[in-house]
N, C-alpha and C positions, 0 to 999 in steps of 0.2 A: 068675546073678550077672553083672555085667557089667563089663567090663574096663575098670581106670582111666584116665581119659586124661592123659598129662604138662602139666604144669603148667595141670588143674583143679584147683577147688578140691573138697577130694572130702570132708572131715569137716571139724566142726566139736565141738571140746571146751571144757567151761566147768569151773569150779572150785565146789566145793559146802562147806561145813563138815558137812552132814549131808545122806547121800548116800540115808538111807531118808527121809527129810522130802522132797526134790527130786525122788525117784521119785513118791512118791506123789500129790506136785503135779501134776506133769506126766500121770502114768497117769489122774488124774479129770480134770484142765483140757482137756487136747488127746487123750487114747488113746492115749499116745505106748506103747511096748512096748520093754521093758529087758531086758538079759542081764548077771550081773553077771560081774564078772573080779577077785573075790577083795574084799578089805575096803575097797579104797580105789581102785577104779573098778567101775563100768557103763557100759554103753553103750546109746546107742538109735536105735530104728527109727518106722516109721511117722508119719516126721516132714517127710519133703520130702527132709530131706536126714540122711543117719547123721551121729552123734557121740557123744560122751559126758560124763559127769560124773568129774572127777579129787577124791578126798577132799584138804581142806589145812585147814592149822590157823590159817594166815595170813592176814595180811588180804587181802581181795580186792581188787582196787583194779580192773584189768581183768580180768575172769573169764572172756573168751572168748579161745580160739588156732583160729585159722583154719589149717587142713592141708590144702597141697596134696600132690599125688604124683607121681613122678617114677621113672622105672625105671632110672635114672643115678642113685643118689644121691650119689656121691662129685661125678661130674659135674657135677651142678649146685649141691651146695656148691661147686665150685670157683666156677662162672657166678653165684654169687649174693655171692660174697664179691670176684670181680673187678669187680663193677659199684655197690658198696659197702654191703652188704649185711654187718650184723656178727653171726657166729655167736658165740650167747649159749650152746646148748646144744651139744657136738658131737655127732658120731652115737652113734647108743646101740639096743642090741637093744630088741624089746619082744616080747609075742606076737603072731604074725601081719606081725612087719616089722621093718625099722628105722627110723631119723627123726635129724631134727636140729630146734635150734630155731636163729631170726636176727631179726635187727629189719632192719627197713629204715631208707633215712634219714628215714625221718618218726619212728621210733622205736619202730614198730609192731612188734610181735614176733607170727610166724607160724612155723610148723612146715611140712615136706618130710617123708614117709613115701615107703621103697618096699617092697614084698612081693619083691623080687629079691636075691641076695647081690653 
């Protein structure tokens, strides 16, 4: 496995309403390869680049979150919020890390994960 580098972008997650329909898509269209993490995420490989499928009930409007990573997370929430950058989500456990979400000033909203405490 190889060690992330700060501020790539290192996954990328999209939003699904049905998350057995979008596997199945993607396993026959591309051979992409899923692991799931309980009811309302998977995640996948052999794709170029990891990411995953988050379950929602809601509308979709933009269905993709681009996640970079950062071994400072507190750190660079700070560097992203002094350069004006609004955190939408704060930091929050998950398995395998923690994250925040933020938009930028174009309104974009991207995620920060680190595997560090």
């Amino acid at each position: 496995m190889n060690t992330p580098n700060d501020n790539y972008i290192n996954y990328v997650e999209f939003r699904a309403k049905d998350l057995e329909k979008v596997k199945a898509f993607y396993t026959a269209a591309f051979d992409w390869k899923f692991t799931d993490y309980g009811p309302d995420y998977i995640a996948f490989s052999n794709s170029g680049l990891e990411g995953g499928f988050e379950r929602t009930s809601g509308e979709i409007i933009n269905g993709v979150l681009v996640v970079l990573y950062h071994k400072n997370l507190e750190g660079i929430r700070e560097r992203v919020m002094k350069n004006g950058g609004e955190i939408t989500k704060d930091i929050f456990s998950f398995p395998g890390g923690r994250r925040f979400h933020f938009s930028d000033p174009a309104g974009n909203e991207l995620a920060i994960w680190s595997d560090k405490e």
